[in-house]
Structures are given as C-alpha cells and as structure tokens.
C-alpha positions, 0 to 999 in steps of 0.5 A: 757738864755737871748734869752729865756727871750726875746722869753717869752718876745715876747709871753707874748706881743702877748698874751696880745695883742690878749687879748686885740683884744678879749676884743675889738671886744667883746666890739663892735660887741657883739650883743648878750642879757644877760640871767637873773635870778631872785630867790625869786619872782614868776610868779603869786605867793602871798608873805607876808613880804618883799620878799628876792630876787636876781638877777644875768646875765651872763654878765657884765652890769647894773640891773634896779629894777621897781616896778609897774613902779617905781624903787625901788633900784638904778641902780646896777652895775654887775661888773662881770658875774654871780655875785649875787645881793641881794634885797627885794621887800617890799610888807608890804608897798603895797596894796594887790592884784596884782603888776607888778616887772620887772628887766631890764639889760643893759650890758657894750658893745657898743651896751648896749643890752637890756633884761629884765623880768617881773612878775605879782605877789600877795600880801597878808598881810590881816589875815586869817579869815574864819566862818561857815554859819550853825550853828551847830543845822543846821548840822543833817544829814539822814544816806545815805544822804549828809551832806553839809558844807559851810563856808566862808573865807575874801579871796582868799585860797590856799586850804581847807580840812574837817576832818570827819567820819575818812575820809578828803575831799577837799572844793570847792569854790561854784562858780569861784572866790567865798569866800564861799566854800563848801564840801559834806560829803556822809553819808553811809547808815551804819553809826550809828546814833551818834553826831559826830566832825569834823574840817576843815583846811584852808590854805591861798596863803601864808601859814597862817593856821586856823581851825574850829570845829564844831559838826554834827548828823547822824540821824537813818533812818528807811530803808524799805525791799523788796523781790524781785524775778529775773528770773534766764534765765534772769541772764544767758542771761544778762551774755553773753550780758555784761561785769561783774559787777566786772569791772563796780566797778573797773572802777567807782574807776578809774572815782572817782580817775580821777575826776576833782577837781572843780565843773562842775555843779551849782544848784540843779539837776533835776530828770533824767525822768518824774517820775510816780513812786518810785519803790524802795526807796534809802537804801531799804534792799533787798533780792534776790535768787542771791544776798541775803540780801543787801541794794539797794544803789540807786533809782529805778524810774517808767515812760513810756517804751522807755521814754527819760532820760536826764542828771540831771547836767552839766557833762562829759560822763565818761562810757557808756557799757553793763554788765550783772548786770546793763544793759546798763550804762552811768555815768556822772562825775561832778567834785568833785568825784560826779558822777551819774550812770544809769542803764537799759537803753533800748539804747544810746543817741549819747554820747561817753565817754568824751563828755561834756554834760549839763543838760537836755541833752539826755543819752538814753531811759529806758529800761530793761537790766541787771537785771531787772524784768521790765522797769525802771532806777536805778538812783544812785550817789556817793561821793568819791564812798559812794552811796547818796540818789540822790533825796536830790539833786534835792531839791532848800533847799539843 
C-alpha cells in the first residue's frame, strides 16, 4: 500500500512537472497570432444606436478597442481563451458617415504577439425622409408609354419599391451616388383608361421604413389599323432561314430575368437610323393572313436600303440571331430590365453577344429578313418585358 502510494506520489510529481515544462516553453517560444472575432460590427455595414458587440481570441491576452483612432474602453484583460467580452460602440454620440473601429490583441507570452482587425463602417441617425418631384397633376400617362416616377430622399437607402398596376418595380438612383431615384412603370397598350394608386416603399441603410402615395391617369389613346399583306413563299423561306420566333420570346424572359439592377445608360436615347419615315405607329392594330388581328408593339422606321443602325443607348449586346419572324435580331440590354430589340437587319455589325456598346455604336445595317414586305427596322423596347412606345424616349422632357 505504501509502495503504491509512493509510485501515485512520484507520477503526480512527473506530470505537474511536465505540465509546468509545457506551460513554460509555451510561454517563450509560442510565436503564433491569436485569431480574433468580432460579432455585431460589420465591414461596411451602417448602424443606428449604439451597436451591441463582442469580442472573443482563442488565446489568453489583452483586447484594445480604438475608435477612429481613440479608445473607447480600457484595456480587457482575456483571462482565458475563447472568453466573450461584451462592448458597445456608441454611434448615437458620432457624426453620420464613415468611421473606422479596430480591435487590437496582444496575448500573454513572451514575445506579446500582436494582431488585430479593422473595419470601416456607417453610421446613420438622421430620419428617414424622402418627396416626390412631380406633383400628382404631372402624373398622366398614354396607354403604351412609360410612366416615369421620380422622388428624392435626404440620404443614401438601401433600397425602394413602387407598388403599381398589381405589379412592384424596383427604383434606381438617377445617377451613382445621386439622392433622386427614379422607377419606370411600362403601361401596356391594354391598360384601361382610369386614374389609378400606387405607393412606394423606402427603406434606408438601416432599417427605418417610409411610404408615399400618390395617384396616377392612364390616358385613352386612339390606336390606328392597318392591313397588311405577307407573301406566303416568304414566310416558308424565313422558316428554314431561322429559329422560331418561340425561342426569341423565351429567350427575351431570360435577358429580362438576367437583367443587370442599374442603369447603364444616362440621357434620352436617340433614334436607331436617320428616319424618312414611320411606317407604322407604336400600338397599331394590325391585321395579316398569318397572324390575324394584333396590335403591333413597336415601331417600324423608314431609311435608305443597307443604311447603318446604331445603338440608341449605352448597353450590353445580349442577342444577336436569325429567326423566322423577325429576321435578323440584336437586343441590347441597359439594365433595369429595359431593353431594346430590332429587327430586319440585312447583316451584322462586328458585335458578339455580351460585348458593351455605347451609343452610336453600329449594330448592323436595315435590311428585309423575316417577315418583311419591304426595307425597314422594327425598333421595339420593353420594361420588364411590357413593349413602350420607344420614340417617347428620345424626347429631352422625358
């Protein structure tokens, strides 16, 4: 018994001893940096209030808090690993902008190895305000035109949203960094004649919520007809030339879907071709032997055989094929889901799809594929895949 006692004696003595020896050459030959968390400050993100955080290392040590270069709390001592330390940044008492935090760990070996983290963040304690620019006399629209909101905001937001027409559209700043957003509402050519509500949701960096109401007219336009007469030859030969006209519109959902969520362009657009003529109006309900009784959601533009067409906005080329109904295509996409689509074209310009073009940039030249009973360019543009009278765009009051 006693000899068992001693041996438990002697392995205790060597373990605390080994213990000791680890503790030591941790302490002067660790060389390693702590890894450090912080939780409830954000990279880049905007805060209102103070800001409730915590700061934790996986090793024992000290945690210095600075605040634009400041320290905001005396030095806190981690008496062991992985121990949560609670803090606040007191953001009600900074300006609004940007500032700088950063956490700075020292630990407790011999060499005191160093690391810190630094975040740039946003501070927002302003009110929420924001007004529309129009007044609601100003807010009448043409059935197949754009209505076109405007509103401006005392800061920068997280995001906006126009309730309209059963449908939600997103706002966009009118250019980078600007406090007037805008949002284009397509009015389909469908759309009855009435005076209608709509609302739009702001929401700020940090969190805060504002709506406006406001009223809008949709405006009865009185549409032309036209018969028109395509040779039947013609449609079997554009049949075997291209892709079906199917595709075209699944793809143009795709594009829409896909579309980037910013303007691409600023400024009115310009006409595609020098035009001599409007052959046929935007809305003008057509009649053929192929397809019946439809209205014709676009513009069909008159100029010289094989004359150049250009892009009328900054864009990205997102299609460029043949099929049987429209001949050879192009659509440019100008963020927003605002495209612009043409048809016709006699040949190409040296675009490929996903190339950025600017304005004026040739897309090809008119022709008369498809179905076409003579040169021309059906110029069409779409919102969220509603076809808009293009030609409203190109007006400097727009």
């Amino acid at each position: 018994m006693l000899f068992r006692t001693k041996n438990m004696m002697f392995f205790g003595a060597s373990a605390l001893l080994m213990l000791i020896g680890w503790y030591a050459y941790a302490y002067f030959f660790d060389t390693t940096v702590a890894h450090v968390v912080i939780t409830g400050l954000h990279e880049n993100q905007c805060y209102a209030g103070d800001a409730q955080c915590i700061v934790m290392a996986d090793k024992r040590g000290e945690i210095t808090l600075l605040l634009d270069g400041q320290p905001i709390n005396n030095k806190l001592k981690a008496c062991s690993k992985n121990q949560e330390r609670i803090f606040a940044v007191p953001t009600r008492t900074l300006t609004n902008g940007k500032h700088h935090f950063k956490a700075e760990f020292v630990d407790g070996t011999y060499h005191r190895n160093k690391t810190a983290i630094e975040y740039d963040f946003y501070v927002d304690n302003a009110p929420l305000q924001a007004a529309f620019i129009k007044s609601e006399a100003d807010l009448k629209v043409l059935q197949g035109r754009t209505l076109h909101l405007q509103f401006q905001v005392n800061k920068q937001i997280e995001n906006a949203q126009v309730h309209a027409l059963a449908n939600v559209y997103e706002c966009f700043p009118e250019s980078k960094n600007s406090l007037v957003y805008e949002c284009f509402i397509p009015i389909a050519c469908e759309e009855k004649a009435n005076e209608y509500l709509l609302s739009v949701d702001v929401v700020d960096k940090v969190g805060n919520t504002l709506r406006l109401d406001n009223k809008f007219q949709v405006v009865l336009y009185p549409f032309k007809k036209e018969r028109l007469v395509v040779d039947a030859e013609k449609i079997k030969q554009e049949e075997l030339a291209g892709q079906s006209f199917k595709l075209l519109e699944a793809q143009v959902e795709d594009i829409v879907r896909n579309s980037p969520r910013e303007k691409l362009w600023r400024g009115a657009f310009c006409t595609p071709i020098d035009i001599q003529r409007v052959s046929c109006d935007f809305g003008t309900v057509r009649t053929t032997q192929h397809k019946g009784r439809y209205p014709h959601k676009a513009v069909d533009v008159i100029s010289l055989p094989k004359s150049v067409i250009w892009a009328p906005q900054d864009g990205v080329v997102v299609l460029k094929d043949r099929f049987d109904a429209s001949g050879n295509t192009v659509i440019i996409d100008h963020g927003c889901g605002i495209i612009s689509m043409f048809y016709h074209l006699d040949d190409f310009a040296k675009i490929n799809v996903g190339d950025k073009i600017a304005k004026g940039n040739p897309l090809g030249t008119l022709g008369k594929t498809g179905y076409a009973t003579g040169y021309h360019l059906h110029w069409e543009m779409r919102i969220n895949n509603v076809p808009v009278d293009p030609l409203e765009w190109t007006r400097n009051t727009f």
